[in-house]
N, C-alpha and C positions, 0 to 999 in steps of 0.2 A: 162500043162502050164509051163513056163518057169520062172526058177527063176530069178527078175529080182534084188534082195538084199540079201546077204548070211553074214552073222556074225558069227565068229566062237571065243568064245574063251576070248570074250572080259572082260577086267579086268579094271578099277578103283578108285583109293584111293584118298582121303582128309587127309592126315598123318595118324593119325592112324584108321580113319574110312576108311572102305572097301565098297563103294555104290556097285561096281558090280565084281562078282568075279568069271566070267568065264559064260557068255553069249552065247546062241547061239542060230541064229534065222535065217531060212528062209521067205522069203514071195514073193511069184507069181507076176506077172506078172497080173493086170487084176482083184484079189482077194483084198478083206478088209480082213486086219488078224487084231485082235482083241489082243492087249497087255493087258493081268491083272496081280494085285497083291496090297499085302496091302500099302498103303501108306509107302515110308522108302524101299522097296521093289528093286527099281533101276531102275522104268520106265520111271521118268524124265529122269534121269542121261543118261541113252542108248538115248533117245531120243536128247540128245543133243549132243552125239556125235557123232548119226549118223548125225546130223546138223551141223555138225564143228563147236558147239559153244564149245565144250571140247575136248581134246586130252584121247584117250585111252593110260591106263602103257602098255596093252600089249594085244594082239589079232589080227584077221586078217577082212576086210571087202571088199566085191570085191561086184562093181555093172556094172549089165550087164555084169556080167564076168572078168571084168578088176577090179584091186589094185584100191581102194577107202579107202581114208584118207585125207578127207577136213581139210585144215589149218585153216579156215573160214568160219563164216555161209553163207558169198558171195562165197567162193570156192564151196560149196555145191550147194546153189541155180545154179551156172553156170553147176554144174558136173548133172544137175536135181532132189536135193532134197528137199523139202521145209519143214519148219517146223509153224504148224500155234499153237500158244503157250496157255497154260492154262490163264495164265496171260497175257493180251495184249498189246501189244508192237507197237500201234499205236502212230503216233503224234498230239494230239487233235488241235492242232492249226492248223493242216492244213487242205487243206478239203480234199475229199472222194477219188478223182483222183489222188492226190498230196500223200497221201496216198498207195493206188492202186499199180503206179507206181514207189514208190519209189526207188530208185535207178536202176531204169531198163529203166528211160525216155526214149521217144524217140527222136533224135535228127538228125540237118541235119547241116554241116557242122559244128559242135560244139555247137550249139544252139540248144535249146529242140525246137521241135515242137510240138506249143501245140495243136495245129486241130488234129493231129495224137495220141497224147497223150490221148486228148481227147476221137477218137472215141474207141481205143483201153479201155479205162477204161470202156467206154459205155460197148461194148461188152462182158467185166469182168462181167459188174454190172449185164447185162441182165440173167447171169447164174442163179443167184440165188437172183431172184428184190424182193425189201422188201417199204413199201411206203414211209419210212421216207429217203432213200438214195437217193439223188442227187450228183451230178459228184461235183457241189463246194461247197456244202454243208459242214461246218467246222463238222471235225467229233467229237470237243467236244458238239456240237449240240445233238448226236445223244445219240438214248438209249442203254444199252448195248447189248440187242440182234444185232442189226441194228450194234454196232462195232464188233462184231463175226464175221457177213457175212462180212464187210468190210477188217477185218484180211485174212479171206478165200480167197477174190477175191486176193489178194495181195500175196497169196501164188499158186494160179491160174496163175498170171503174168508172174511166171517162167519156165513156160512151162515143171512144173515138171514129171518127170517121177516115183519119190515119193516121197509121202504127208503123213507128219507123221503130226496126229491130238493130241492133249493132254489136253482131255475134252474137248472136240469141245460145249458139248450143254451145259456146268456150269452157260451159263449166255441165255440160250433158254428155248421156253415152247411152248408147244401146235403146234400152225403151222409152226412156226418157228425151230423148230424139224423136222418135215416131209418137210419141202424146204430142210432143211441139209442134210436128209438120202436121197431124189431123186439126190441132188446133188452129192453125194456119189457116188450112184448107175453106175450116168453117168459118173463119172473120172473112175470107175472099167470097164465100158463098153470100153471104150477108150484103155483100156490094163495099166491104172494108175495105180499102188498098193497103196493102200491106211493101215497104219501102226496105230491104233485105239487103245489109251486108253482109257476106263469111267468104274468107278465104279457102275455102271446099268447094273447088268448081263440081265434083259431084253431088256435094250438098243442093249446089244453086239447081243443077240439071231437073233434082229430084222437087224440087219446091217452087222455084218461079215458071214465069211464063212468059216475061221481058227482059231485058237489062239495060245498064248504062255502063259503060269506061270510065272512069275518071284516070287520068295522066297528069302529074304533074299541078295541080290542079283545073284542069281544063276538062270538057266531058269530049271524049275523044270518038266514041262507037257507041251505038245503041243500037238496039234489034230482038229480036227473037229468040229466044236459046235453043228452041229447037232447028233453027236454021243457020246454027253457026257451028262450029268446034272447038274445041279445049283451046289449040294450038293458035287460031286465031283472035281468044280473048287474051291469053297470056303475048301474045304479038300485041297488044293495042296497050294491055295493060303496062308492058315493058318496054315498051317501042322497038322491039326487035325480035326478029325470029327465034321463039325459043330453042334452047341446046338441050341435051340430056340432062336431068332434072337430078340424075342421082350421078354421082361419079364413078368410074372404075378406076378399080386400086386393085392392088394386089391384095390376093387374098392368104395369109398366114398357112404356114402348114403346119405343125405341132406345135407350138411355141412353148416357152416355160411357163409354167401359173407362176401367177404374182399374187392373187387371194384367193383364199381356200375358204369355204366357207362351209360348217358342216349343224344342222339342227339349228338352226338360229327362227328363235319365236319373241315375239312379244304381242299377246294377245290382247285384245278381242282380235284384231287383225289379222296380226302377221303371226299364223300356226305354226307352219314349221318350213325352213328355206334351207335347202343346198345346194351347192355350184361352185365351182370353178371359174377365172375371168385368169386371160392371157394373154400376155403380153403381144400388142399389135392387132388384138380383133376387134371388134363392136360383138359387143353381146348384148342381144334385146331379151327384154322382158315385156310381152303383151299379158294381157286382162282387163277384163270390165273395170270402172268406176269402182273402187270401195273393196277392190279383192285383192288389198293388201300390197299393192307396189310400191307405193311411194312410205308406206311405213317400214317396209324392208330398205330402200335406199337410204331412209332418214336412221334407220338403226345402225347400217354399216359405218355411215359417216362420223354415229356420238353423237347425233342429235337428239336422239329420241335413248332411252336405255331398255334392252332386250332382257326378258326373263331367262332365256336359256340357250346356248349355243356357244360355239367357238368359231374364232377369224385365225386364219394362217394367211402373214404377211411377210412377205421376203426371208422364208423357214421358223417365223416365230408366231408361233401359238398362245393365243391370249382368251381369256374367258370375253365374250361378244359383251358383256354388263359392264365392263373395264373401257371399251373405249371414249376416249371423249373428241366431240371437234375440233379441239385446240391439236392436240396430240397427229389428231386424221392430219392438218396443213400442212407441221410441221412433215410429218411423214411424205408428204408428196400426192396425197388425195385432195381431190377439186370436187364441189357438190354445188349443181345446179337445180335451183327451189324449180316447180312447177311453180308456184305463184311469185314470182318475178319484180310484182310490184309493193306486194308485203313481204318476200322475204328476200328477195333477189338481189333488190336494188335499194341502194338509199337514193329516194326520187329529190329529195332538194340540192344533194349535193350535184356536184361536177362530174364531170364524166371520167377528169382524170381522179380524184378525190373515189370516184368506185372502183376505176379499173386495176388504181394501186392499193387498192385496202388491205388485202391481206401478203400484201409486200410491198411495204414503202419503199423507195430508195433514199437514204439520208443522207445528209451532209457530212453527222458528226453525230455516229452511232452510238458514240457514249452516254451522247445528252438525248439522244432521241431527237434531233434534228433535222426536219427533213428536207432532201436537196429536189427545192419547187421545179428549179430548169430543168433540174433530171428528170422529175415525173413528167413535166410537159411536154419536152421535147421526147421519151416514152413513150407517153399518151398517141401524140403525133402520130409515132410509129404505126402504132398498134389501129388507129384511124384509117390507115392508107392499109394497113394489111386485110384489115377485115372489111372494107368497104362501108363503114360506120359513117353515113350520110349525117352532117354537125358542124354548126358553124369555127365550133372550136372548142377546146382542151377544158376550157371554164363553163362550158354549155352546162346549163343543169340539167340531170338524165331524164327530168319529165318534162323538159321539153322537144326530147324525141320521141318518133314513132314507136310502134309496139317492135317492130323487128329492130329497129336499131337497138332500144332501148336490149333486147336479148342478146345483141352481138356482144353489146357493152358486158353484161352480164359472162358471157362466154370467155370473152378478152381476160375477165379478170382472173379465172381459172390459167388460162393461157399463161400469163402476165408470172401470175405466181409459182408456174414451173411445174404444173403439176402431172404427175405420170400413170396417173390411174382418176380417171374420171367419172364420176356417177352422174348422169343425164337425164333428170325428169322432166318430158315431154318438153323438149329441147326447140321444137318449132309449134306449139301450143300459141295461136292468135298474129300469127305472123302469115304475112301474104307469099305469093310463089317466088318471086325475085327472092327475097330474103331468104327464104326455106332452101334454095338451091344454095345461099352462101356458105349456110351455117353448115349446108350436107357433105359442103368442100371442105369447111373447116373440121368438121369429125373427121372424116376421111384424111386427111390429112394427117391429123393429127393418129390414128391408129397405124399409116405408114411409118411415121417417124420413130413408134416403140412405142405409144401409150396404149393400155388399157381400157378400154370404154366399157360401162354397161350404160346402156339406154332402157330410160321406163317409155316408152309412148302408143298410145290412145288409136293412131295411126297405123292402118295394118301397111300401106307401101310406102311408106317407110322403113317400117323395119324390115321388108323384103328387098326394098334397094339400098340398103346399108350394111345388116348386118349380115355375121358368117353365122353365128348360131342364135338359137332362140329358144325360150322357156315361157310357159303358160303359167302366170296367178291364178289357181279357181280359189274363192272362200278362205284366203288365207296361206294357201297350199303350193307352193314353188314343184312346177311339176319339171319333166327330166329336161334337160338341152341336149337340142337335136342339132344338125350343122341344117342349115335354113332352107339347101335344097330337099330334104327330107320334110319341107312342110308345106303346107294349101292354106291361101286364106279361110275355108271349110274347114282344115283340121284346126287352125288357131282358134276359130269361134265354136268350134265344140268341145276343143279343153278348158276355152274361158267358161261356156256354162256350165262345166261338167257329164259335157256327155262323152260317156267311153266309148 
């Protein structure tokens, strides 16, 4: 095959941080090469400047054999690179065409033409048809899977000759995966290259055909995936042999419940949910995309308000419509968003500024005073405990990686003392190092006395974490079993509903 993107060399700095420092990367003509490495690592960074959205300090990049150095991520897209981004960069106000095409209308004498426009989006959409996408469909409308494919087809428009993906499936599940990976298939059949980072070494096994390391920023391995093993990409990727992934801990033997939860609904969603959670286990909750988990965690928490059900917390029964989030902190519950960077995290501030939010430490409680050295020297703490890779206590939280930026999120539950934890998809866009942290800091933390339920996407995970587990289908909290009573086969036939 013929190389149709060569990077040799390429270097990067933020003043005195170094994201990439001497890269080097082939990739075919027609081939999915597979980018891994830990979060912090330098695969956004190269990805964005091989998209002209950043200038390299120093290196060389030649496509299809000629000098390539986009000034702009529109220089690129015209030179044929496209970039479809972790984070989406759609305009919800417009719809799906409008979208689609942006900045690439078509036009006739200065005027867009919109029949033309039109059919061409059509023929975008038909790549990879999902049932909620319509051409004027506003795409704040739509679900986040349904915006992935719409990002996609919009990088499709450019009639790229390479499509760098950056966690393409973060916000996909189930079929919606396999439309991705066929669609893959067919830009590689095309002579595409397609440039592939996810943190799912089975994802990568199932989809590429090459890889590269990056470390540190540096490209450390490259090769074949079918001629390597798991153990040896997370050795290159971490610089060290890895250890067991999930920890053992003791596992609880009858504990006391701490919430009771019996009939709790709040519809279209979330139909009807009961269960128990106790003190010292991890309780998972698996299901597909959209079958109602994350509206049952956000209902227990007082985020969202339930039409029908009752909560029993430490012997007190309250109508489920009664609680509120204020009330949940006070109480000693901690709620981790799935989306981390719109609900999670306030990304301008500081890292101590998030991790003390919903517990300050003050100077001078009267006035609402707060004592800065204490939070700093706190923060500190909390730094060294979780392994939260940052220059310091004032770092702003978006200028860490995606697993830190999660620890930070995690820390603040911690921070705040909380003894019953709800966990939506807890290692969601986080690489392997980090995902081992956080599975010490669960674990941990359900030795010490707390409570966990975990929502996560992830079937081994919740077989190396949790003692018990319960299936979402359609809204529907089906029974908890204790975890050695379940198969990945039985999990994915209670999420579709097959009895």
């Amino acid at each position: 095959m013929t190389a149709v993107l060569r990077v040799e060399g390429i270097a990067k700095r933020y003043g005195a941080t170094v994201a990439l420092d001497g890269v080097s990367l082939e990739v075919q003509a027609g081939e999915v090469h597979a980018l891994i490495g830990e979060n912090g690592a330098g695969k956004s960074t190269l990805m964005a400047v091989l998209a002209g959205a950043e200038r390299a300090d120093s290196g060389e990049m030649q496509l299809d054999g000629a000098r390539y150095a986009p000034s702009t991520t529109h220089d690129a897209r015209r030179r044929g690179v496209a970039l479809i981004h972790q984070e989406l960069s759609l305009c919800p106000h417009l719809t799906v065409e409008e979208n689609v095409l942006l900045g690439g209308e078509l036009s006739r004498r200065g005027v867009i033409d919109r029949r033309r426009t039109r059919e061409r989006a059509l023929a975008l959409l038909e790549e990879l048809p999902h049932p909620e996408i319509r051409p004027g469909r506003r795409v704040s409308a739509l679900s986040l899977p349904a915006r992935q494919i719409v990002e996609i087809c919009r990088a499709l428009a450019a009639d790229a000759r390479v499509v760098l993906m950056d966690e393409p499936t973060s916000a996909l599940q189930g079929a919606d995966v396999e439309r991705l990976f066929a669609l893959v298939r067919r830009l590689a059949s095309r002579g595409i290259a397609v440039v592939y980072i996810s943190h799912f070494l089975e994802e990568v096994r199932q989809i590429a055909d090459r890889y590269t390391v990056l470390r540190d920023g540096r490209s450390v391995d490259a090769g074949s995936i079918a001629a390597t093993t798991n153990e040896q990409l997370i050795t290159n990727m971490v610089g060290r042999a890895p250890t067991g992934l999930y920890p053992a801990r003791r596992r609880p033997g009858a504990p006391e419940v701490v919430l009771s939860v019996n009939a709790l609904s709040s519809p279209p969603r979330l139909r009807r949910a009961s269960f128990e959670l106790r003190r010292g286990e991890v309780f998972g909750i698996a299901g597909l995309l959209g079958s109602g988990r994350t509206e049952l965690v956000r209902a227990l928490f007082g985020l969202d308000r339930p039409d029908g059900g009752t909560i029993t917390h430490n012997g007190q029964t309250s109508d489920a419509s009664s609680v509120r989030a204020r009330r949940r902190v006070r109480e000693g519950f901690g709620y981790l968003s799935e989306d981390r960077k719109g609900e999670g995290l306030a990304l301008p501030m500081s890292i101590t500024d998030n991790l003390c939010a919903s517990r300050p430490l003050l100077a001078i409680p009267s006035l609402g005073v707060l004592d800065v050295g204490a939070q700093a020297a706190r923060t500190r703490q909390w730094m060294r405990d979780l392994r939260i890779r940052a220059g310091a206590p004032t770092q702003p939280v978006r200028a860490l990686s995606g697993g830190n930026q999660q620890k930070v999120a995690i820390g603040r539950l911690l921070h705040q003392g909380a003894d019953i934890l709800f966990l939506d998809e807890p290692t969601r866009g986080i690489d392997v190092a980090a995902k081992a942290d956080v599975y010490e800091i669960i674990a941990r933390r359900a030795e010490s006395g707390c409570a966990v339920l975990m929502v996560s996407s992830y079937l081994p995970e919740l077989f190396g974490l949790c003692d018990r587990l319960a299936v979402m289908h359609r809204g529907q909290l089906g029974h908890a079993r204790p975890i050695a009573e379940w198969t990945p086969a039985r999990v994915l036939s209670a999420a579709v509903g097959d009895a």
